[in-house]
N, C-alpha and C positions, 0 to 999 in steps of 0.2 A: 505388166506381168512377165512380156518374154525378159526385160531386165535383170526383174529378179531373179528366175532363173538360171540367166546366165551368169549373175554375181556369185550364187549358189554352185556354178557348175568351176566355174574358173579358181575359187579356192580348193578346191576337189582336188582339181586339177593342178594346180600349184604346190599342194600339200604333200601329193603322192610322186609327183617329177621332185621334189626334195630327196624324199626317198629311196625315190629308185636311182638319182645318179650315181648310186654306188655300187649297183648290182650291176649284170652280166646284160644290156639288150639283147643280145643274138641269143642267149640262152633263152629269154624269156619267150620270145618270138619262136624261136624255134618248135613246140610244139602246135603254130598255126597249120603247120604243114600235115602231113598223111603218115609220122614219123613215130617217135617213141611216144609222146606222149600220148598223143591217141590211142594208140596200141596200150600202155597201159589204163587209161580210162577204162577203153573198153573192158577189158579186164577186170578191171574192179567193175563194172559193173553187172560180168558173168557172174562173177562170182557173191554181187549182192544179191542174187535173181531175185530183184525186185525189193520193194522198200515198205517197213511193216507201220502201220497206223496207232501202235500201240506205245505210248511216251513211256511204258516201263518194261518193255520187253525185252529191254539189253541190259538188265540187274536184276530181274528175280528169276525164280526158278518156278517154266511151268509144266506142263507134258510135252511139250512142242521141245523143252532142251534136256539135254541128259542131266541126271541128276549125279554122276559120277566127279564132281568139281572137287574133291577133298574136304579138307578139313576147312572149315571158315568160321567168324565171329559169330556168336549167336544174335549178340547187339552189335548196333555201329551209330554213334550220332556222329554227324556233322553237319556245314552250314555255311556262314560267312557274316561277318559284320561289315559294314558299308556304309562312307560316309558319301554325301552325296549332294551339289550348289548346282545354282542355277542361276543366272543374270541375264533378266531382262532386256533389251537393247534399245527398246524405244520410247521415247517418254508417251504412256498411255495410260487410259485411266479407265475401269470399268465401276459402275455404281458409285462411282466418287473414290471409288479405293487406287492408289498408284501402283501399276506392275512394274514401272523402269528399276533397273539394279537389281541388287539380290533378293530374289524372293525364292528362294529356298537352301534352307542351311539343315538338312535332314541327317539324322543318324536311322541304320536302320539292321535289322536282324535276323536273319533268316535260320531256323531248326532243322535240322529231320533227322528223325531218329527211326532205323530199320534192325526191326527182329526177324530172326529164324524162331518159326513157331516149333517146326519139325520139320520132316524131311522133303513135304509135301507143299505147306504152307510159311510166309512171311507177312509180317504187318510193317506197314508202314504211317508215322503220323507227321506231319510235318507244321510247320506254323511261321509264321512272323510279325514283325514288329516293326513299327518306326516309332519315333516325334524329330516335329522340326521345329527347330529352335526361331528360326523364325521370326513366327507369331509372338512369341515371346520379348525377341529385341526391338520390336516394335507394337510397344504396349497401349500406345494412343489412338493404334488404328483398327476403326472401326470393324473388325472382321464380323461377319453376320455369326451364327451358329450352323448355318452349314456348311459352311466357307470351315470352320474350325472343325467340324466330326469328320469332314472329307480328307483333310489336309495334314493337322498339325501332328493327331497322334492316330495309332491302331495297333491294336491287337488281333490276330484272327487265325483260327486253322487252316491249312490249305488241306496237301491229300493227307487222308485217316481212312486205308481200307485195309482189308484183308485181302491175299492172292494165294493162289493155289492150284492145286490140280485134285478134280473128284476122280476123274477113271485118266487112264492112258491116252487119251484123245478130248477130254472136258474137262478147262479150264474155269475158273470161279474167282470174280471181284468186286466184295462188297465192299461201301463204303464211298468218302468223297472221291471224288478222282478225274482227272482229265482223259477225253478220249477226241481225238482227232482225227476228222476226216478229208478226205480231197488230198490233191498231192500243190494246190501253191505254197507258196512264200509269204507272200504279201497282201493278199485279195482272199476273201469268206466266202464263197459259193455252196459248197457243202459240206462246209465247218458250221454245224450247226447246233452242235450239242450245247456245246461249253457259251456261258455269255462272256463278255470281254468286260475288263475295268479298263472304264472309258475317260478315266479323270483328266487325264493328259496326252489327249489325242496327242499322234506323232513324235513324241519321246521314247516311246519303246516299241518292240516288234510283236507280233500278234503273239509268238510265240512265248511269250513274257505277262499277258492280259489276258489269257485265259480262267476262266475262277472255276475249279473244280466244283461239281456236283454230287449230290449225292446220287447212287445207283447201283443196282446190282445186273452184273453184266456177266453176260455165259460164254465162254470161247469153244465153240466145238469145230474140231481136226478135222478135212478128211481130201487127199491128196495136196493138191496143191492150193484148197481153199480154206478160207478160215470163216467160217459162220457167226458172227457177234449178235448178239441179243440181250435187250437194256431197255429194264425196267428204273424209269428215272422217279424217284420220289421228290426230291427237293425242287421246290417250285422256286429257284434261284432266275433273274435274271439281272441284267445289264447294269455295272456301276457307273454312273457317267459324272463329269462337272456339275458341281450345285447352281443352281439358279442365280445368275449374275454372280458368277465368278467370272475370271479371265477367259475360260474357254469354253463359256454359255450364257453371253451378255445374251441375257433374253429381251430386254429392251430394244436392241438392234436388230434381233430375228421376228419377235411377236412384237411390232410396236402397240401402245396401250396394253401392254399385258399388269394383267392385276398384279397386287401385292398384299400377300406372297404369289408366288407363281404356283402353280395346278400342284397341287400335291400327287407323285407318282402311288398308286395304288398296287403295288405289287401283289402278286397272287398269293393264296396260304396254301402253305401244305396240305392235302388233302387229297382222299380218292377221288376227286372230281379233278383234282389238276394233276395225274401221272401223266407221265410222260412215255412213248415207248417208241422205242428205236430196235431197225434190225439191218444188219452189214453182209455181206459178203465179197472177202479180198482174195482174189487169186493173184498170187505170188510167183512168175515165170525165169525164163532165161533171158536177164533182157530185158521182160516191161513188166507191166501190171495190171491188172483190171479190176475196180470194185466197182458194185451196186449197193446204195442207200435208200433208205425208206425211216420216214420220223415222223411223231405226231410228238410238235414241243413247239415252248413258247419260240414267240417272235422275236428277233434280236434289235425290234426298236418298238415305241410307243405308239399309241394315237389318241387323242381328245376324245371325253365322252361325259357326258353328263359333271362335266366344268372339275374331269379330273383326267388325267393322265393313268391310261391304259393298255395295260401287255395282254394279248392275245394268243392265243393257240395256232398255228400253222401247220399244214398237212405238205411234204417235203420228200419227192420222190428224184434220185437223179444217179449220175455217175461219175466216174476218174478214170485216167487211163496216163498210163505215164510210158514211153517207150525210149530207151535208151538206143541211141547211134551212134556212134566209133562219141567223139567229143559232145555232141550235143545229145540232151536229154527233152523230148516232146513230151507236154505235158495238155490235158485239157481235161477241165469238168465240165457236167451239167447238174442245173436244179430246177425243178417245175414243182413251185410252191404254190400251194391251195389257200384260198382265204387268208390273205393279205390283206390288213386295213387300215385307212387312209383318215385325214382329219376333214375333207371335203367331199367326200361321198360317200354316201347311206352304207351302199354294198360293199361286201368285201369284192376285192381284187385277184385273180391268179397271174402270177410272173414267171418268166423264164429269165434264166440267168445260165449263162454261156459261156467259158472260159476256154482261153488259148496262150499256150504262151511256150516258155524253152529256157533251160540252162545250159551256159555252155561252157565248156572247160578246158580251151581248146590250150590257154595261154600256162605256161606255168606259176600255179598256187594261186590262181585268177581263176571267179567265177561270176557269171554276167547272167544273168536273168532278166527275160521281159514278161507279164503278162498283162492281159487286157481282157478286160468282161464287159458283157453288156445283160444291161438287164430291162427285160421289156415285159411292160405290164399289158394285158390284154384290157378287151373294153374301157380302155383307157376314156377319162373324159379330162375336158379343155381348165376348168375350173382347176383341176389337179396341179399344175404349173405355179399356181399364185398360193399367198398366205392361205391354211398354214401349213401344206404341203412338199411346198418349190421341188416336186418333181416333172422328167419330161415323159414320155412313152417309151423310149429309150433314154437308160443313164450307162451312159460308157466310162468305164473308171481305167486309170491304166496305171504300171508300177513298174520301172526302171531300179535294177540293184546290180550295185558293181564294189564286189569285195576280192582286195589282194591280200599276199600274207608275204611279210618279210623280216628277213634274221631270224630265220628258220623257226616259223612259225610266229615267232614272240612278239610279232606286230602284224596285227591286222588295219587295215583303213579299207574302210565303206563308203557308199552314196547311196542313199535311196531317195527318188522319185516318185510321190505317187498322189496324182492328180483327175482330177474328172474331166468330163466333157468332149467330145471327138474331138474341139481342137483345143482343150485343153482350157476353156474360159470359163468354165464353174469352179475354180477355185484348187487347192491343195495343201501340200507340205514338200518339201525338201529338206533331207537332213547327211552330215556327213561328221562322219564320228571316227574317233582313230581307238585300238583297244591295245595297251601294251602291258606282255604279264614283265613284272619287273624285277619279283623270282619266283618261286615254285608256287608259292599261296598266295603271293601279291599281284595283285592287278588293278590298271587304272585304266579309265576312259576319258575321252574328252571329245567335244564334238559343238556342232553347231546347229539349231532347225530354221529355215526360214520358213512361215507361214506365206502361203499362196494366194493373195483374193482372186474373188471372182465374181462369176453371176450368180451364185448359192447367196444368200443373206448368210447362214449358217459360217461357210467359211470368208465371207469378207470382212465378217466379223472378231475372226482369228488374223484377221493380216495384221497386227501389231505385233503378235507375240512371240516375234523373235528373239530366240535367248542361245546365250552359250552355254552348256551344262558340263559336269565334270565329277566322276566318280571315282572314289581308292577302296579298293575292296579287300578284304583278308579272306581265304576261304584254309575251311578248316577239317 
């Protein structure tokens, strides 16, 4: 495991020392010191007092901004079309189907289209689409039918709300929508609203796996606090890999598991399964502090009666984020109620703990660590083995180190992010470069290694190492 690692860390390494021998090191170093750059950090970070939880707060118009912006489009669509491969790198094979080489040749599409309702209120709807061709240039292979509804093609709306402002101080958003809690990067503690599409663990960033919900949510003003309250209707949870695909040999995690596998039971819409959430984010000079409180689905499964079941959890916690000259301290907590397990009758209560920092000391260089632990109370001994494999403590940790060069137009990343205190349950590592190549055009390219370990879960993803690579138009 530390090999692979290090193989993962040393192309990283190699890729971005290409890059940078063409730049200034003294300039880049230069902001380690107590100098300009930190003095301007800090500055930007007076001047963000603080950092808002709202993914649409910086393009609509709500009582919190002036409505004096002039004249603007009534409509506006735009979007991006995106082509988008993947190759496999090692000869592996799940349910008899082969993952080595290309197994992804996807076209894909993205919508949104935003109105001015009035002067008060805008809609937004947004949607997309793929197929991957694929499935198609290999016609002989066995794909299941879930392997096919998860993968080749889709259709679906993402957000479709309304926003707006009722008085001078209360704000109003109904409809799908994403809302975001906690202040990480990489790690869910009291991100707990939105479930995640889980299809392809470690190819994309949380911030990209979010699947909007339905809800109607209230923003009430008053000093430096912002009040949120969300009433969730849509009993949406979790997309994840189909059963014995590449990134859920169930064979290897549940041995002897039937066929087909548990069918997931997802909950119905219904007043028996609302949801309700309520926030408060004060926003300062400098740092930030929010309290959470939720009564919403779980963001994983458990066995029951020979099917797979999502659960209600009760989710009290916090975030605090404080900005110093270059470094930003960050840390949540969550004390989740009735949590349940595939090996014991009772539910569970957990604590989940997060610490960690971004620092931005170097210039156009930003370094991130964080680290949670999350510990279940009345833990019992059974819990550890099939079909559980948790411990009383699960320590997970996440390394991100992103530069930007030729001003701006190239980014290269690394992200780490692995379980276990020393790291022996398994993980991902991935390092990807992003270059816009002109104003609409942008491509990616990058590498994931899959981590094993002592999870069955993830040593069962140690094959599926692939190189992937995207060209994108945005429009």
């Amino acid at each position: 495991m530390q090999n692979k690692l290090l193989n993962v860390f040393i192309v990283f390494l190699l890729s971005a020392s290409f890059i940078y021998a063409d730049t200034n090191i003294e300039d880049d170093l230069a902001g380690f010191s107590d100098g300009d750059v930190s003095a301007e950090i800090s500055e930007e970070f007076d001047a963000l007092d603080g950092f808002s939880d709202d993914a649409f707060s910086d393009d609509v118009i709500t009582s919190k901004e002036k409505k004096n912006q002039g004249k603007q489009s009534l409509v506006k669509l735009s979007g991006d079309i995106a082509f988008k491969t993947a190759y496999g790198v090692k000869n592996h094979k799940v349910d008899s189907l082969q993952y080595r080489g290309f197994n992804k040749v996807q076209t894909a599409l993205y919508l949104q289209l935003d109105a001015k309702l009035n002067d008060n209120f805008k809609l937004r709807i947004s949607g997309d689409a793929f197929y991957d061709a694929i499935y198609d240039l290999h016609p002989n292979t066995n794909y299941s039918d879930d392997i096919l509804d998860a993968y080749k093609t889709q259709i679906r709306f993402d957000d479709v709300y309304i926003q707006g402002s009722l008085l001078d101080n209360l704000d109003i958003k109904f409809g799908r929508q994403i809302v975001i809690w906690g202040k990480s990067d990489s790690l869910r503690v009291t991100d707990v609203i939105n479930p995640l599409d889980n299809r392809e663990p470690g190819l994309t960033d949380i911030e990209d796996l979010r699947l909007p919900t339905t809800m109607l949510k209230l923003d009430y003003y008053v000093g430096d606090w912002e009040l949120s309250a969300m009433a969730i209707a849509e009993s949406r949870v979790m997309i994840e890999a189909p059963a014995r695909s590449e990134f859920f040999n169930v064979d290897a995690v549940f041995p002897s598991a039937p066929r087909p596998f548990l069918d997931l039971d997802e909950p119905s819409t219904s007043v028996d399964n609302m949801q309700y959430a309520f926030a408060a984010n004060g926003i300062f000079t400098g740092w930030d502090l929010s309290f959470y409180a939720a009564d919403v689905f779980d963001q994983k499964w458990h066995i029951k009666n020979n099917k797979r079941i999502v659960s209600k959890v009760k989710m009290a916690g916090s975030a605090l984020n404080v900005a110093y000259g270059s470094w930003l301290l960050k840390t949540e907590l969550a004390y989740l109620k009735g949590v349940k397990y595939n090996t014991t009758t009772d539910a569970k209560n957990r604590l989940d703990i997060l610490v960690g920092f971004d620092y931005m000391g170097f210039r156009d260089t930003t370094i991130t660590f964080e680290v949670v632990n999350r510990h279940i109370y009345d833990y019992e001994a059974q819990m550890q083995y099939l079909s559980d494999f948790v411990e009383k403590n699960e320590l997970q940790s996440a390394f991100r180190y992103t530069k930007s060069y030729l001003n701006d137009t190239l980014d290269i990343s690394f992200l780490l992010n692995i379980f276990g205190s020393s790291f022996q349950n398994g993980g991902f590592g991935r390092v990807w470069f992003e270059y816009d190549i002109v104003d609409a055009v942008g491509a990616e390219f990058g590498y994931v290694d899959y981590i094993s370990g002592d999870k069955p879960l993830m040593d069962s993803n140690k094959d599926n190492d692939r190189i992937f690579a995207e060209l994108k138009y945005s429009f």
